[in-house]
C-alpha positions as CSV (number, residue, x, y, z in Angstrom):
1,X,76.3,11.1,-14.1
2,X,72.8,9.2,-14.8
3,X,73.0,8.4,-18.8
4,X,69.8,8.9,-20.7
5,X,68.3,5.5,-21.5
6,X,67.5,4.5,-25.8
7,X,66.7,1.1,-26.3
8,X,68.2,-1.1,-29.3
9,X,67.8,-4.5,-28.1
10,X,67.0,-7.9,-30.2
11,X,65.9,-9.9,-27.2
12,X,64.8,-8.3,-23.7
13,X,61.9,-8.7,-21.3
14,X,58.9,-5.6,-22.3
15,X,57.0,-4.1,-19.8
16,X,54.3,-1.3,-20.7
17,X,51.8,0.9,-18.7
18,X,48.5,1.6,-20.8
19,X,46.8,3.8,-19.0
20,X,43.5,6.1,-19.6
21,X,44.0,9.6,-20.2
22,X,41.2,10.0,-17.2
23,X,39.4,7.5,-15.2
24,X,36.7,5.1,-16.7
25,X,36.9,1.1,-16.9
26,X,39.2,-1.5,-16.9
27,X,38.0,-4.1,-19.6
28,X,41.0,-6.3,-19.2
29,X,41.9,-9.3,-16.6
30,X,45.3,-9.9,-14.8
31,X,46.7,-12.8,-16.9
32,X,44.8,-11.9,-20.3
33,X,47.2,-12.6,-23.2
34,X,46.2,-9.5,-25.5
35,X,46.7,-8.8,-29.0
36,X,47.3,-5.2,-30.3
37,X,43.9,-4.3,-31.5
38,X,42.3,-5.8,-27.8
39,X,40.2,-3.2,-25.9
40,X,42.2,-3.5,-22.2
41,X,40.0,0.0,-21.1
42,X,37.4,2.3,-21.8
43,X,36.2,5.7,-20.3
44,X,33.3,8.2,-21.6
45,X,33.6,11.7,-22.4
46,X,31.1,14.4,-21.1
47,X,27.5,13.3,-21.6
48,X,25.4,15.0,-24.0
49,X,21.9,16.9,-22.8
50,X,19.1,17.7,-24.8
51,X,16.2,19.1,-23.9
52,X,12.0,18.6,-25.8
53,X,10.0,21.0,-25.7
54,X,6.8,18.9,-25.5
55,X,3.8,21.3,-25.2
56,X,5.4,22.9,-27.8
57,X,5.6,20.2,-29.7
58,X,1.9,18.8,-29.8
59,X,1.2,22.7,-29.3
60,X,-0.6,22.0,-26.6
61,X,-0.8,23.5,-22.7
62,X,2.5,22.0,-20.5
63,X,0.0,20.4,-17.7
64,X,-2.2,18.6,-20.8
65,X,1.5,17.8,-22.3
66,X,2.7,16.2,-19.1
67,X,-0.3,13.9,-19.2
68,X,0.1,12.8,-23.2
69,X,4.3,11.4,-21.9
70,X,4.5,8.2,-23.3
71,X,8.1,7.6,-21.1
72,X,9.1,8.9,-18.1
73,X,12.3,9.7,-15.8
74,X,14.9,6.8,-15.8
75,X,13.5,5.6,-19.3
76,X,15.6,4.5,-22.2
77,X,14.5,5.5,-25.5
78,X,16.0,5.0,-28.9
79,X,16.2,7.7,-32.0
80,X,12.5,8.2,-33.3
81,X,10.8,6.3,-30.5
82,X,7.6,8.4,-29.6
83,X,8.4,10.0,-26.2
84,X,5.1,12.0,-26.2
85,X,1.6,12.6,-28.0
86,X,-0.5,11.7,-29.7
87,X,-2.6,15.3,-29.6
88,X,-5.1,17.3,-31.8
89,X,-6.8,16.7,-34.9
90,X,-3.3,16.0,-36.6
91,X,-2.2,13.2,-34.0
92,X,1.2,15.4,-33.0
93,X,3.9,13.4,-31.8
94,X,7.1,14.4,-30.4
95,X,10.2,11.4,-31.1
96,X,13.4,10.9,-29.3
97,X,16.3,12.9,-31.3
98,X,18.9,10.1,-30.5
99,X,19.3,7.6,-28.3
100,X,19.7,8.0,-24.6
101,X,17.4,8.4,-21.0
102,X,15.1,10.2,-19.7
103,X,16.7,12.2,-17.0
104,X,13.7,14.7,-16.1
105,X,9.9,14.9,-17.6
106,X,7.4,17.7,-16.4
107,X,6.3,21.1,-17.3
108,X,6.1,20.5,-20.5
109,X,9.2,19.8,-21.4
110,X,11.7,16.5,-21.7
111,X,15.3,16.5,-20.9
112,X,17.4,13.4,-22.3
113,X,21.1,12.3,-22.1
114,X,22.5,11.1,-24.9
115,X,24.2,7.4,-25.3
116,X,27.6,8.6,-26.0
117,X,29.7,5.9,-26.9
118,X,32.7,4.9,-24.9
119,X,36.1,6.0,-25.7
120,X,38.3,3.1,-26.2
121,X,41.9,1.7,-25.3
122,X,43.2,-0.9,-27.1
123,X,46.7,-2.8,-25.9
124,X,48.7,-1.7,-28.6
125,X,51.0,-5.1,-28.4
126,X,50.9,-8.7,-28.0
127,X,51.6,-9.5,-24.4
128,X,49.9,-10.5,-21.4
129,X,48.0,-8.3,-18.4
130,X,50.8,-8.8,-15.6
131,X,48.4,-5.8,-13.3
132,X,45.2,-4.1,-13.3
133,X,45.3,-0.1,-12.2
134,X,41.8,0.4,-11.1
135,X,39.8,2.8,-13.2
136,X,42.6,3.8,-15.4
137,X,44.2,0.8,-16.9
138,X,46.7,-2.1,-17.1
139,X,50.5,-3.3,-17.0
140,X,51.2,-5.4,-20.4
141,X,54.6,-7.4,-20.5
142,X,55.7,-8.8,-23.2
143,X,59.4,-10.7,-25.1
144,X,60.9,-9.8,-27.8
145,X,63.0,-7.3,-29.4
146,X,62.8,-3.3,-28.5
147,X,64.1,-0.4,-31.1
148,X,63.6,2.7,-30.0
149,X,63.5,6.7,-32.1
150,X,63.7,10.2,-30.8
151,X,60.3,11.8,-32.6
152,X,57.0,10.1,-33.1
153,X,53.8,12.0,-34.0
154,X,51.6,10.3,-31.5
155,X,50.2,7.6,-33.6
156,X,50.1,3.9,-32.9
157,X,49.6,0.8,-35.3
158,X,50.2,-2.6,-35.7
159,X,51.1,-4.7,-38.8
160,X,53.4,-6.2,-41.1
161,X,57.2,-4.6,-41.4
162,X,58.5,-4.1,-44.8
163,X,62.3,-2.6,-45.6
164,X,62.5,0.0,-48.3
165,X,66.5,0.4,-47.7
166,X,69.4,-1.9,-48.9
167,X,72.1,-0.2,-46.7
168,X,72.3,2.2,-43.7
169,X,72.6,5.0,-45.5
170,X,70.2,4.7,-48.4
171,X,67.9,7.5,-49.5
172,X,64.2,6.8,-49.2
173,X,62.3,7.9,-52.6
174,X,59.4,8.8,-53.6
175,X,59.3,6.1,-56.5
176,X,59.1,3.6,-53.5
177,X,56.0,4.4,-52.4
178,X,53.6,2.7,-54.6
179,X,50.8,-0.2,-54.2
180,X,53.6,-2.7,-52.7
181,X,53.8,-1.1,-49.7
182,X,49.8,-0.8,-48.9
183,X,48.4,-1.6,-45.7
184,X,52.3,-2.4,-44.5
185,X,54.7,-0.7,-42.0
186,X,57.5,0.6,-44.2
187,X,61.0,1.3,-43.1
188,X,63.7,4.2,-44.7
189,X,66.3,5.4,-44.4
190,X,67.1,9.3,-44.6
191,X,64.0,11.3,-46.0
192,X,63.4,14.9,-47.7
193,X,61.1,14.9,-50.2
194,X,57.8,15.5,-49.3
195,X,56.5,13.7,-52.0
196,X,57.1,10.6,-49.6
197,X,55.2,11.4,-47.2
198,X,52.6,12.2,-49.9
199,X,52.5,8.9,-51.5
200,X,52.3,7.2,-48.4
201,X,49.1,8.8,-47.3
202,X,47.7,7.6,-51.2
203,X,48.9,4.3,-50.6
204,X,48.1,4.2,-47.5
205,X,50.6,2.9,-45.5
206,X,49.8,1.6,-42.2
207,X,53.0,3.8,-40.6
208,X,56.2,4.6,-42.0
209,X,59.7,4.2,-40.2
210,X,62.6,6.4,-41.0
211,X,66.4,6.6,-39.8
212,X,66.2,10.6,-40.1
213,X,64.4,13.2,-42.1
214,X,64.3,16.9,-43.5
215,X,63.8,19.5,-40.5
216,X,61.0,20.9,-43.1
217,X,59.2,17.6,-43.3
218,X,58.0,18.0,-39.7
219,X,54.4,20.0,-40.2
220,X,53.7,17.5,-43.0
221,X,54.6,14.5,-40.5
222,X,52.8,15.4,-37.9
223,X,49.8,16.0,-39.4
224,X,49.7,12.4,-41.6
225,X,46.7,10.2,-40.4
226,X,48.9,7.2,-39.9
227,X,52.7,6.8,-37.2
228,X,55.8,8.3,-38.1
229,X,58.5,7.4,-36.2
230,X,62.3,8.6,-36.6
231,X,65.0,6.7,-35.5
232,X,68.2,9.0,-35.1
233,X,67.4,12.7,-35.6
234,X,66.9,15.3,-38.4
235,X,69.1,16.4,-41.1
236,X,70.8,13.8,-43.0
237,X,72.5,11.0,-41.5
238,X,72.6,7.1,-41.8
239,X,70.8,4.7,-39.8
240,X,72.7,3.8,-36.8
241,X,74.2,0.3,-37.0
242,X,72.5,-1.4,-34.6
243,X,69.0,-0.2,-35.6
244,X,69.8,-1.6,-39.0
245,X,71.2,-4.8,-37.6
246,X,68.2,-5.3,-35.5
247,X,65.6,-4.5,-38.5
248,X,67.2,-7.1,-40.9
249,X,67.4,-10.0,-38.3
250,X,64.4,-9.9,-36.5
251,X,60.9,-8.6,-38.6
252,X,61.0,-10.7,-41.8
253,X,57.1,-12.1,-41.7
254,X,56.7,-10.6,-38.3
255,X,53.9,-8.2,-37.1
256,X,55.4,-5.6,-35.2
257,X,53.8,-2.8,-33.0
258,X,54.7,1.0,-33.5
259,X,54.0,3.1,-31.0
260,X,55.1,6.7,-32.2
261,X,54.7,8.6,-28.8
262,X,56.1,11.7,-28.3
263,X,59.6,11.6,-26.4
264,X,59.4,12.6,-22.8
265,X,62.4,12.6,-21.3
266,X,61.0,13.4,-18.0
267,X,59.1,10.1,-18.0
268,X,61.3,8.1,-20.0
269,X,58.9,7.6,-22.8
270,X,60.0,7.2,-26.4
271,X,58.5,6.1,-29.4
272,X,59.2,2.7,-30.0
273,X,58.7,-0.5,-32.1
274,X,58.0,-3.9,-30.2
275,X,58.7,-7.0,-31.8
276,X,57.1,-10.1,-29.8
277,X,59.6,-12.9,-30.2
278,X,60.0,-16.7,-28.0
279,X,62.2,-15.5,-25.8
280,X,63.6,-17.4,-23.0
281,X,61.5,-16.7,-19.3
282,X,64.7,-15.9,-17.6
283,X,65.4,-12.5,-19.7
284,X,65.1,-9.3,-17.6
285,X,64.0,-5.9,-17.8
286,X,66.2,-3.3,-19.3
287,X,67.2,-0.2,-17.4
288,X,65.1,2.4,-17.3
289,X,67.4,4.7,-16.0
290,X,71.0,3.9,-15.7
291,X,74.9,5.6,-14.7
292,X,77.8,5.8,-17.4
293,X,80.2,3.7,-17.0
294,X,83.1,1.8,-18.4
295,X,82.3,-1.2,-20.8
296,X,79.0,0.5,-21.7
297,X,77.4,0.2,-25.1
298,X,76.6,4.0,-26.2
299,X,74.4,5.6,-28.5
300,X,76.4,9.0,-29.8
301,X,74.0,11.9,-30.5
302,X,76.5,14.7,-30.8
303,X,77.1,16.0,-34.7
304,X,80.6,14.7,-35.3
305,X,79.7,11.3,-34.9
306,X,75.8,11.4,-35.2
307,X,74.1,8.0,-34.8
308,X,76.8,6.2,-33.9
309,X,77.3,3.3,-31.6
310,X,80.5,2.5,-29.6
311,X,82.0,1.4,-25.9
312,X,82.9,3.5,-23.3
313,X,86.9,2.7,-22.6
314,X,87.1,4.7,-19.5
315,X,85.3,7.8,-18.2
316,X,87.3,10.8,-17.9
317,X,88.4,11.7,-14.0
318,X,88.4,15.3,-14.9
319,X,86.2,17.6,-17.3
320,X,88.2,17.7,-20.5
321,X,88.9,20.6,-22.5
322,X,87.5,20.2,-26.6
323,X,88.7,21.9,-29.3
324,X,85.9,23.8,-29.6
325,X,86.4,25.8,-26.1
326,X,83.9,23.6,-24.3
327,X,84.8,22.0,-21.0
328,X,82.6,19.1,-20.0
329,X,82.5,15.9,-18.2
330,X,83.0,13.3,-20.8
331,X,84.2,9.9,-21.8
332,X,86.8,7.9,-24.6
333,X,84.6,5.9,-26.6
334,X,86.0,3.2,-29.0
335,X,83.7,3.3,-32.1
336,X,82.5,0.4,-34.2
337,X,85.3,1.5,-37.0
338,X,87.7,0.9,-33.5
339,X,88.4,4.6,-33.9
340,X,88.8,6.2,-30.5
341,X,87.1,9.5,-29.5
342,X,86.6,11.7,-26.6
343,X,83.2,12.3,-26.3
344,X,81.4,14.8,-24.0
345,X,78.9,12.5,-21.8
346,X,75.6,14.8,-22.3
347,X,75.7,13.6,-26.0
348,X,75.5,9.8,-24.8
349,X,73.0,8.1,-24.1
350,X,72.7,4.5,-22.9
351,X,71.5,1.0,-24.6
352,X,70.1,0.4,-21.0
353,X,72.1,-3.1,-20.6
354,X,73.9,-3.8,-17.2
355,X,77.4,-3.5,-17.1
356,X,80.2,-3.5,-14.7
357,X,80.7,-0.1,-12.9
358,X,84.5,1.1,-13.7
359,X,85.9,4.3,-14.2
360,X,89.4,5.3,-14.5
């Protein structure tokens, strides 16, 4: 059965695609290192169009106003330039509304495209250009460490990481969120206030990190101008252990990108934080995509033993039965307490490290 892949790994190889969401310019070169806030790719929206009446303006006849043009088809003109005139006693003129070219003068009238200005993609991560996908964007790779969440509300930053939880199960509150904690990335545990969320828009925070939160908070989330990521699920429950490990280890004085995409499952996209460390150049990639098996380190998502971690003993040769009626494919997983469970293998999912392929 192919496990569903959640990265928690302190040192690992990182490729990402950044991609436009429709076709435009590449910016970037194959073997640029990039920084986070680097523009890799650019594309513009749909042009603007607006259209002078000019014998209306200098309220004149449209053959005399086609002789009193001061710029003509193919022109660039800037906001207020005179485009037409001067006419009459009063010494009319007609001015540019904005920016842009002339794309068609005659019959009195003036038709010019705005200057719209480009829409911008920035890398989002330290890293280097590894490929360039014409007209839509690059490949980015990158070392370091890799955590992974199951919600983000589509937000991305980049900044300092700062810990507002002693222990895997602490309780973020809202007396945490004061000036300390401006302009950084802060990181809680379980959430449920909303008065949280609140004072980390006043701060402002530059994104906020939690193990889990309130179903209720999700509106308020979503909506906040800066990333939200969360790490195991909603309702309460502690930060899993490795998640925690990784957090305390690896980001004091460290910038760290946050990337809180939506989870796709379909294109194995999570949100995720990215943690550029020296790592050695023979690391490899982590599994995208990967097959339970014995020996593997799993991620348990089921709500007996929510965000825990543990090893897969053996899989299970025939469904197994559960006390609640259900009968599933599933696997005994030792857990880091060395308890051993039965666990049905659709509430699994895979750290995405090789392993030996052994079943029993």
């Amino acid at each position: 059965m192919l496990a569903p892949v959640k990265h928690i790994s302190p040192l690992t190889l990182i490729q990402r695609e950044r991609v436009l969401p429709i076709p435009g310019r590449v910016v970037a070169r194959q073997g640029q290192a990039v920084s986070p806030t680097d523009v890799i790719a650019e594309y513009v929206l749909a042009p603007k169009y607006f259209i002078l009446d000019i014998a209306e303006g200098l309220n004149v006849a449209p053959d005399k106003a086609d002789k009193l043009l001061q710029c003509h088809k193919g022109d660039n003109v800037s906001k207020g330039d005179v485009v037409a005139g001067p006419a009459g006693l009063f010494q009319r003129v007609v001015r540019a509304p904005f920016s842009g070219q002339v794309k068609l003068a005659g019959d009195g009238k003036m038709l010019i495209e705005a200057f719209v200005s480009p829409v911008e993609l920035r890398a989002g991560l330290d890293g280097t250009v590894t490929r360039i996908i014409p007209d839509w964007g690059v490949i980015i790779e990158t070392r370091g460490a890799l955590l992974q969440g199951v919600w983000g509300n589509g937000k991305m930053t980049y900044g300092l990481m700062q810990l507002l939880l002693e222990s895997p199960d602490d309780e973020l509150r809202a007396g945490q969120i004061d000036i300390s904690v401006r302009g950084t990335i802060g990181v809680g545990g379980y959430c449920r206030d909303p008065q949280v969320l609140q004072n980390a828009a006043k701060a402002p925070v530059k994104g906020l990190i939690l193990g889990s939160m309130s179903a209720d908070l999700l509106p308020i989330a979503a909506k906040l101008p800066f990333p939200v990521m969360i790490l195991d699920g909603f309702g309460q429950m502690p930060m899993n252990s490795a998640a925690y490990k990784l957090l305390n280890t690896t980001t004091k004085d460290r910038n760290v990108s946050l990337h809180a995409q939506a989870y796709q499952a379909s294109k194995g996209e999570r949100p995720e934080i990215v943690i550029t460390l020296p790592v050695p150049e023979h690391i490899e990639v982590l599994l995208e995509a990967d097959e339970f098996a014995a020996g593997q380190k799993v991620y348990l998502v089921n709500k007996s033993y929510s965000a825990q971690t543990g090893i897969i003993k053996r899989i299970l040769s025939k469904p197994f039965k559960f006390p609640s009626g259900i009968i599933a494919l599933a696997a005994e997983v030792s857990l880091e307490n060395d308890e051993l469970v039965k666990v049905p293998l659709a509430c699994l999912e895979s750290f995405g490290e090789k392993t030996s392929q052994e079943t029993y």
